[in-house]
C-alpha positions in Angstrom: -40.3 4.9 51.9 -38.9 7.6 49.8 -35.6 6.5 50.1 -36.6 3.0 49.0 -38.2 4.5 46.1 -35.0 6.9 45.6 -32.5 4.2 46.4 -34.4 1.8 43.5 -34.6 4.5 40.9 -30.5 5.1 42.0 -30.0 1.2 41.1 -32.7 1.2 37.7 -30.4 4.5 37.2 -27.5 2.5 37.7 -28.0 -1.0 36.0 -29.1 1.1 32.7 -26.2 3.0 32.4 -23.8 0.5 33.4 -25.3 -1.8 30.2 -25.1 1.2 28.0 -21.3 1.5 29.3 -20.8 -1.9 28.3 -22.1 -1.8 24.9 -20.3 1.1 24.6 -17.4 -0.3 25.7 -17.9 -3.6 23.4 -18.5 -1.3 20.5 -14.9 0.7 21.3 -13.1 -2.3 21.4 -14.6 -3.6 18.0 -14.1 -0.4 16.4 -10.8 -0.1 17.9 -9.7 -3.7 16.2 -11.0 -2.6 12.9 -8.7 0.5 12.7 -5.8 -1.8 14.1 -5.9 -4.2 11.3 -6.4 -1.4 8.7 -3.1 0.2 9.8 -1.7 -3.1 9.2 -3.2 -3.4 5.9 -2.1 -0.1 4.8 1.5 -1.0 6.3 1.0 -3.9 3.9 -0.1 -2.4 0.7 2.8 0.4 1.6 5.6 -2.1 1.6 4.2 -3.7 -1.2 4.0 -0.5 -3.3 7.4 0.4 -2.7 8.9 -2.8 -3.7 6.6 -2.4 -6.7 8.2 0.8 -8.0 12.0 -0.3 -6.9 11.1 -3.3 -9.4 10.1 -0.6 -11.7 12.8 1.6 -11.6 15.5 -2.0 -11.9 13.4 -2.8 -15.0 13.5 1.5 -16.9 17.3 0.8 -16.5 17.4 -2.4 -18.1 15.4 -0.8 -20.8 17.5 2.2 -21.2 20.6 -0.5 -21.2 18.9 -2.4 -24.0 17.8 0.9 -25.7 21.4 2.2 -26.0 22.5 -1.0 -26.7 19.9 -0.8 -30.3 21.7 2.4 -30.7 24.7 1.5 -30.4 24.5 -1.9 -33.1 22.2 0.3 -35.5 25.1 2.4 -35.7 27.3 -0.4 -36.1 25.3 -1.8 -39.2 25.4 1.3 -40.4 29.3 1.8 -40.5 29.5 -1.6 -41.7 27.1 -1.0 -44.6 29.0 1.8 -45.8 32.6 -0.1 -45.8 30.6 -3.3 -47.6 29.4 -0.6 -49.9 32.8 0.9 -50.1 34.7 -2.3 -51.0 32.4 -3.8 -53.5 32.0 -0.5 -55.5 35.6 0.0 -56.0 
């Protein structure tokens, strides 16, 4: 009779923690597809950040072109102010 009794509390022991190992288990495997697709969100965002700044850096040297450029025809109007200045004085 008492190992009845202690082979029933070894199988009510048993069943309990075997459910608890499956939740357990379920809960692992959920968590454990959440952090996946994170990564790969984050992978995302990462590409996506560094194509974001190489279009960024392209575009600050077409500025500094075009700013050079405004330099450069400023300077231009300038010179030819001075010799339409120069020729109509005289």
């Amino acid at each position: 009779m008492v190992n009845t009794v202690s082979l029933c509390l070894c199988v009510l022991f048993y069943i309990e923690y075997y459910a608890a190992f499956n939740g357990s288990f379920s809960s692992f495997s959920q968590i454990f597809h959440e952090v996946s697709d994170a990564k790969e969100r984050i992978e995302l965002l990462r590409d996506d950040m560094v194509k974001g700044r190489r279009l960024m850096e392209s575009r600050s040297q077409d500025l500094l072109t075009l700013y050079l450029q405004n330099i450069k025809y400023k300077e231009m109007i300038r010179i030819l102010d001075n010799m339409y200045a120069v020729v109509f004085t005289v």
